[in-house]
Each structure stands twice: as C-alpha cells, then as structure tokens.
N, C-alpha and C positions, 0 to 999 in steps of 0.2 A: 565672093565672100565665103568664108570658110560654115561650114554648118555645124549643128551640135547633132549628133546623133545620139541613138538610144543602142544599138550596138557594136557599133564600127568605131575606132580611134584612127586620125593620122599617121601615117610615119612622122618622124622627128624634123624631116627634112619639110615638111610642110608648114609652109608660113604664114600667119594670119594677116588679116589687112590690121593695120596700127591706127588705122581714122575713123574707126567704127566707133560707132557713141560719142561722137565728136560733139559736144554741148548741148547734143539730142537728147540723151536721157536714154536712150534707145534700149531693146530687149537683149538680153543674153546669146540671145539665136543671129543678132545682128551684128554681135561685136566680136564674133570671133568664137575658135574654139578654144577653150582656157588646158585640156592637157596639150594640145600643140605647143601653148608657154609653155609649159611644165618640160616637156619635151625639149625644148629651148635651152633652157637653163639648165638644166643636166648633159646636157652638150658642152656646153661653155666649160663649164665646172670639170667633167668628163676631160676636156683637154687640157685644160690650166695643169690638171695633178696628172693627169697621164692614167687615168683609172684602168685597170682590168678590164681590155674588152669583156670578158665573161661576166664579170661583177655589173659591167656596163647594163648588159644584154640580158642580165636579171632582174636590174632597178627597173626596165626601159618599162616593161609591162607589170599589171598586179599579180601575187599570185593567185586571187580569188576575186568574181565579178559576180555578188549576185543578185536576180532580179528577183522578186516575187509580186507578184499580184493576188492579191485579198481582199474579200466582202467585207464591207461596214455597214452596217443597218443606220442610217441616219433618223434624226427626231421625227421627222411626220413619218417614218414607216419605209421609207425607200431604201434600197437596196443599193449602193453605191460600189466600185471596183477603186482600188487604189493602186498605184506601184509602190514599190518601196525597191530600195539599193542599198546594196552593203559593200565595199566595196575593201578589198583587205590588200593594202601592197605591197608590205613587207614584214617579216617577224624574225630576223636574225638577231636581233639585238633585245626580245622582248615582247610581249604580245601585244596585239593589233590595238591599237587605240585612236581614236578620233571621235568628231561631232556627230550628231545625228542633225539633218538640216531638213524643215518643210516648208517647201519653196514650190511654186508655181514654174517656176522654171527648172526645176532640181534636173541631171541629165545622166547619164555613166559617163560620161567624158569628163563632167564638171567633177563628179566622185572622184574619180581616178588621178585627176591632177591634185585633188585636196587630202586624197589617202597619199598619194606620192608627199607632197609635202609635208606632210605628218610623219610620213619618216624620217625624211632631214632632219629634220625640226628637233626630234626625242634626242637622234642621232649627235648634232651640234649640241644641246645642253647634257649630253651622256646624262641622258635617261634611261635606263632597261625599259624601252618600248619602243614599238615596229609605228607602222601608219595604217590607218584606216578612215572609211567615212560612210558614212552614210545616211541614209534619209526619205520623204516622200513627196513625190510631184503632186503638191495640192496648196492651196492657201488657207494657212489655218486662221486668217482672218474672216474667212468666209464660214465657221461653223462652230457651236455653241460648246461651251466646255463637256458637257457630258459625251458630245459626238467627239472631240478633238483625244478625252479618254478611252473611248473604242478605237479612233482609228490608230492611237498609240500601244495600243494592248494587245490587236490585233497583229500588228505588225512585230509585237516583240514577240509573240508565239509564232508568227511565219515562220520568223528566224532560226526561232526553238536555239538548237545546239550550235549552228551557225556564230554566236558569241558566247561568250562565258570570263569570271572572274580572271582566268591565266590563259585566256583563249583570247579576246579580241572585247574591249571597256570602250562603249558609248559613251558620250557625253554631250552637253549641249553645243548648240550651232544658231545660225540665222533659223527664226521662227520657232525654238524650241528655249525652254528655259529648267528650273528645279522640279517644278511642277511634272511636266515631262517626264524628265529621269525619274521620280518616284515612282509613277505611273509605269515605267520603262521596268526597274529593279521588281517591284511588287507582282508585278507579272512574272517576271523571271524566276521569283523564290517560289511561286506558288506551281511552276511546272517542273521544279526539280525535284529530287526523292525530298521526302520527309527531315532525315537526319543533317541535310541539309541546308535549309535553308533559312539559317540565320549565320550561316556562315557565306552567305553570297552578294552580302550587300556591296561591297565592290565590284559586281557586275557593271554599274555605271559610276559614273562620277559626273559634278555640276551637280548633286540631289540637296533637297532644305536639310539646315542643322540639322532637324527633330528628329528624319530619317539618315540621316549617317552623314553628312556629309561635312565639308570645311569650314573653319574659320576661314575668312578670307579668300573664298572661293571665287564670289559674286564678284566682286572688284581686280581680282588679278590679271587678268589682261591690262586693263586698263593702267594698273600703276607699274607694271613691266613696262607699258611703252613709258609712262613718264618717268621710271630707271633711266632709260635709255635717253629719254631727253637731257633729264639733269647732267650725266656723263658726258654727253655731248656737249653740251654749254658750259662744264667744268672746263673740259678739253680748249677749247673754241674761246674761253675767257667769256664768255657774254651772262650778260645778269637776263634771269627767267622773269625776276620782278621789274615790269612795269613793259613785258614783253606782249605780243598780242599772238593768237592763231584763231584758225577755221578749222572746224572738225566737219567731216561728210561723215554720214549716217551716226543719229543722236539714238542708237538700241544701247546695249550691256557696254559696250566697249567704248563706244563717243562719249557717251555719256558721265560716264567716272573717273576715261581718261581730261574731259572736259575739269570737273568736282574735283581733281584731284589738282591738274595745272592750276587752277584759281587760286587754290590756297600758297601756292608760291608767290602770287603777286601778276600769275600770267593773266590777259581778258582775251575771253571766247569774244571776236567779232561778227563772224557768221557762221553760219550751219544750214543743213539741209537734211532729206531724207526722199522719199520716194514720190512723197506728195508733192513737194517743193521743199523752197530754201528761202534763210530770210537774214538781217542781216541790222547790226548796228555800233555803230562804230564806237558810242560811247560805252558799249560792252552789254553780254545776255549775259543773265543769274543762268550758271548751270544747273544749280540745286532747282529753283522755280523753274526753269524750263525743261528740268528732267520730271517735275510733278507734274508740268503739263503735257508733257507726252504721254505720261502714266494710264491719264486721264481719257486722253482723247484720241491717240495713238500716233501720234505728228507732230514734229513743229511749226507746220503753219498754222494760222491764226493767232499765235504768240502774240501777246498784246504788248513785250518789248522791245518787238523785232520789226523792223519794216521787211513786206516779202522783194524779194528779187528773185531773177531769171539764174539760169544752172550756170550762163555767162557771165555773170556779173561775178557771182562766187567765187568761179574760178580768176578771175583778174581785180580781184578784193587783195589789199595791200596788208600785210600779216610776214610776222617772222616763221611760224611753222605750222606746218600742213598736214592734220591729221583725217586721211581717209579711212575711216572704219564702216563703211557700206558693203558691196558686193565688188565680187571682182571685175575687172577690164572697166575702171571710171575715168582710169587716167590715159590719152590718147596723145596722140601729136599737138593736135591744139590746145591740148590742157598743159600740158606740158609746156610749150611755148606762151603759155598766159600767165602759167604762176607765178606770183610775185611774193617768192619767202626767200628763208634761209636753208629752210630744212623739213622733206618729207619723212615722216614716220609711219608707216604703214601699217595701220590695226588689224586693216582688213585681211585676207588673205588674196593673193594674184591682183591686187587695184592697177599695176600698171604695166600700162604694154610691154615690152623690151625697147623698140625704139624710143618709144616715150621717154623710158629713164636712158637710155642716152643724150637724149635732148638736155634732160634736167643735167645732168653728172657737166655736159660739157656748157651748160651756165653757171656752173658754177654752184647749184643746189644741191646738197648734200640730200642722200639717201638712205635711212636705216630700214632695212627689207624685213620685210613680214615674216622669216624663217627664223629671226631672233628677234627681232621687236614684239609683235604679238606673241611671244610664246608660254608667258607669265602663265593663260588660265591652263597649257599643258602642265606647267612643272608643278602647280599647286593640285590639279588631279591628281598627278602622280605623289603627291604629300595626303590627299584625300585617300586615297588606294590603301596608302602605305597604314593609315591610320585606322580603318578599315579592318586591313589585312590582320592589323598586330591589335586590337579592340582598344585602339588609343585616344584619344583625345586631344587634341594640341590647340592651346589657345592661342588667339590672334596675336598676339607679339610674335610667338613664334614662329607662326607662319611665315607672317609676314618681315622678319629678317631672314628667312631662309630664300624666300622668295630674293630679297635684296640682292642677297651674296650673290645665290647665282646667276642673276641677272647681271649683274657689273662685272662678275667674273668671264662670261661669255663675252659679255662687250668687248673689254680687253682680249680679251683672245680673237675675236677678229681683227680689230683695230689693229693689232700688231700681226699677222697672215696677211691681211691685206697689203698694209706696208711694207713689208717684208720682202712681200713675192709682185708687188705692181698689182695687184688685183683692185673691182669693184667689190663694196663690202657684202652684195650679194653673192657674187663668184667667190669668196672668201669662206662665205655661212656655210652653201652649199660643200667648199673643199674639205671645210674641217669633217663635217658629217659622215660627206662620200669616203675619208680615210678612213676614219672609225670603222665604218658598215666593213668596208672593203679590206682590216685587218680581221674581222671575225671572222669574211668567208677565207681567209687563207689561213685560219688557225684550225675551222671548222672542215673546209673540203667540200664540195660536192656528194651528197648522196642519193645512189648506193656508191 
C-alpha cells in the first residue's frame, strides 16, 4: 500500500490501491497517496488535449515546497514544535491561492495534490489565480483558543514574505475557519512596514465581515454545489422537491450544502462525520442538526437521527450523494454500494479513480470537485477584489455573481465533455490545462 510521506512524491506512473478505507473508516496513511490521484488525472486530461510535454512537466511538480517547524508555548507553560506546509504550485495565471488546513494528518503530498488542484480549479472558472495550500500537522481540537491563536501567529510570521496580498492569499480549509484568517491577516499587517498595512488585508481571504471579509463567504461552497445540482436536475428533468440525499462530513460545506437543498423541498436522510453517522428516513432538520454540531462538535448523539455503521450509510437509498468530508472516502466497495442518482463532490479528491469508474459505468452521474466545490474559491476571489478596490458588495450581489458563474462553467463542461467523449472530470481538468497552457505559449520560458 502506497505511503504518505513528508518529502518524497511518486511518479505519476505509481498507482494507489482503490480498497483502502473500504467501510473501515481507515487513516489517511492507509488509503493511499492522494498526489499519486492528482497525478492521475492530469495524465488522463494530459492526453485527452494532447498538452505540451513542457507545459506537462511544469504542472507535474510545484513550483515551491515549504516546510517550517516552529515553537509554541502552550497554556501550562510547555514548549511545543509544530510543522507547517506551504505548498505553492503554480502562478501563471495569478498568484498562489488556496486553504490553509490543520489536520492531524496534514502531509506534503496531501499539499501538493490540493495546491495542484487549486490551479485547475482558478484555471477552469478563469480566475487570475495560480494554486496553493497549506497548513499544520496538529488537531486543533486538542487545544484551547488562546493556544490555537499562537499556533496561527506563529506560523504566519515563519512564513513572513513566503505569502503576500499579489504573492500567494490563504484562506480557510478542514480545521480552520474566519476566526483563523483574522488571526492569520492581523499578523501579517503587523510585520509589514508601517505605510502599509491597512492596505493588506487581502493577504487572506474566508475573514469575519467586521475585518474585511464577504458577504456571502461562509455559504459559498455549499450553494455552488447546490448550483450544480439544480442544473443538473434542470438537464435530467427531475423535480429536487420531494427528492432525498446523504451528505458525509456535516463541517462549513455539508452543512449549508445540506440548509440550502432543504429549502427546495430536498430531505437530508443520513449523515456522518468522523465520530460516526446516523441516519433517518423520515428526514434530519439541517438547521437543528448544524446547531447541534455547533454545540458538541459531531453528529452523533443527534436526538433525531438513529446512529448507523459507515456501511449502512453507504448503501442507504437517496437520489444524491454529497461527500464533503476528507479525501479517498469513496473506494471500490463504496462505489459498488451506492444507491443514487448523482455524486457531487464538496469535498476535495473523495474518490478514487477506479471508484468513479465503477460509479460512471452504473450509470451514476458524477460532478467533480474541480467545479462543483469551487463556489468558496470564486467568492474569495470577489472578497480579494473588494478588498483590493475598498469596496463593499452586498449579499445579492454576490451571491448572483456567484450563480452566473457557476452555471456558466457548468455548461462549458457539459458541452467539452459531449463534445469530445469525455468524463466531466477529464473535461474540468481540459478546459483548465488549455487555458494555463495558452499563457505559457504567449508567455515562453524564462530566461
């Protein structure tokens, strides 16, 4: 089985096992390495369009890998080391942009594939922005907000110069939230010169209103995927009202994406997260059961859910399938169990490559996480902008700008795909790799 490492990556040609986490639940470290996906799928893509070997051979690696390790003084007095990753992998198109993520498992490998897809990603919705990521190997459930403020502070002076407003824009990820980015930017303005820094608060993005940030921040993921569902059931003829789904991991993204499907008439029947999953056919309040997460940090013990096993989940009967947990959830046998119509991926990398062949050739549609999730990218990039220019923009209009471009990509795959025979993954990633791959032939190699 494929391992994660901390400074080695695969070649491309290296294939992960597809049954790791097979209804186990199983760690990161078990299910594979997730830039060998990455790896994968820019192959595929890579051949479909015929890419520039050179243009190839630039995406393949990041341009930038960095570690640092740094002290935090913890509450009783202890002296503690952290890692942190930044991980930058491409800027042709615009500077470095992605999450900041603090995960117990956090890797450079897992970086590298999440900066790689942050390229596409900008890429596909022509955004002026490259990929990045980064984050720190620790569980910030394990330490008390004042300690979770040092270890964020700290880590954004490691970085120092390392990011910057037209340089490379953080934002939140798994385990990180507004709170975070404020914490994140307020550090940043306070190590810059003087004249400065009230002009850097776009250094992050994801931050609370009060400190700079969007309308319509907090929820855009989430209603990006449910763009994409609606268009799809437009397409597909099928009524959303009186329709039912599962969503995995109830954090920022299940959660709204859940709150938002309800009010069309959809019911959430089961959900899960890291503790467990639970599950009820006559339908979960998203709203009450995102106050009980708030609360407690979980959806189990939900007093309207009966709990179930990660098997039962997975072969629980529902029209559409929303994984917004961690990557590699979806395996061989998940795939062979699921009874929908249609995955939408919130998450980032949820499933294996064999996996979604399994799915594609039952006949379950696929919308992939390089356009489905992309909502909270294009609204940072609306935060940035607002930001940049000391504007202000209320939530209507975010949130129709958000629409447009959301249905407007949709169709542009929908029609690539059909087009050319493609899967609408090999589709996201073509249109992107074109884009990138007309700048280096306008731009050149330098010197």
């Amino acid at each position: 089985m494929a391992k994660n490492t901390q400074e080695a990556a695969p070649g491309p040609g290296t294939k992960p096992v597809p049954q790791a986490g097979a209804f186990g639940g199983t760690s990161l470290a078990q299910r594979g390495n997730l830039y060998t996906i990455a790896s994968q799928q820019l192959e595929k893509a890579a051949k479909a369009i015929h890419l520039d070997p050179a243009v190839k051979a630039i995406l393949s690696q990041p341009k930038n890998e960095l570690i640092c390790n740094f002290p935090v003084r913890m509450d009783n007095g202890e002296l503690r080391i952290f890692k942190g990753y930044r991980v930058q992998h491409n800027n042709i198109l615009g500077p470095y942009k992605g999450g900041m993520r603090f995960h117990e498992e956090a890797n450079l490998d897992e970086m590298k594939a999440l900066a790689a897809w942050m390229t596409y990603k900008s890429a596909l919705h022509d955004i002026p922005f490259g990929g990045g990521k980064g984050g720190i190997k620790f569980n910030p459930r394990e330490h008390s907000k004042a300690e979770l403020e040092r270890i964020t502070r700290r880590l954004t002076h490691a970085l120092g110069s390392n990011i910057g407003p037209e340089w490379d824009i953080p934002a939140p990820d798994v385990g990180t939230n507004a709170q975070i980015m404020v914490w994140m930017m307020d550090t940043y303005m306070n190590i810059v010169g003087m004249s400065d820094k009230m002009s850097v608060r776009r250094i992050v993005t994801g931050k609370s209103i009060t400190s700079g940030g969007s309308h319509g921040r907090e929820t855009a993921t989430g209603r990006g995927l449910v763009h994409c569902i609606t268009e799809w059931a437009r397409e597909k003829r099928f009524n959303l009202d009186g329709s039912t789904f599962i969503v995995q991991g109830f954090g920022n993204v299940g959660s709204h994406t859940a709150r938002i499907l309800s009010k069309l008439g959809a019911t959430l029947v089961a959900t899960g997260d890291y503790r467990g999953y639970i599950a009820n056919p006559e339908g979960l309040n998203p709203h009450k059961l995102a106050e009980h997460v708030q609360q407690t940090g979980s959806v189990v013990e939900y007093k309207g859910g009966k709990a179930i096993a990660r098997e039962e989940f997975f072969n629980m009967e529902c029209d559409i399938f929303v994984p917004a947990a961690l990557e590699l959830e979806i395996g061989v046998p998940e795939a062979k169990a699921l009874k929908c119509k249609l995955v939408v991926e919130g998450a980032n990398g949820p499933t294996y490559p064999e996996a979604e062949d399994i799915l594609l050739e039952r006949g379950i549609d696929v919308l992939p996480d390089i356009f489905a999730n992309s909502g909270g990218v294009i609204v940072s990039y609306y935060e940035w902008l607002q930001n940049k220019r000391s504007e202000r923009w209320d939530l209507e209009e975010v949130e129709s700008r958000l629409e447009r471009r959301m249905k407007r990509t949709y169709a542009l795959v929908r029609d690539y795909a059909t087009e050319r025979g493609l899967d609408w993954r090999t589709a996201a990633y073509a249109i992107g790799l074109e884009r990138i791959q007309r700048c280096y032939t306008e731009r050149g190699i330098f010197p």
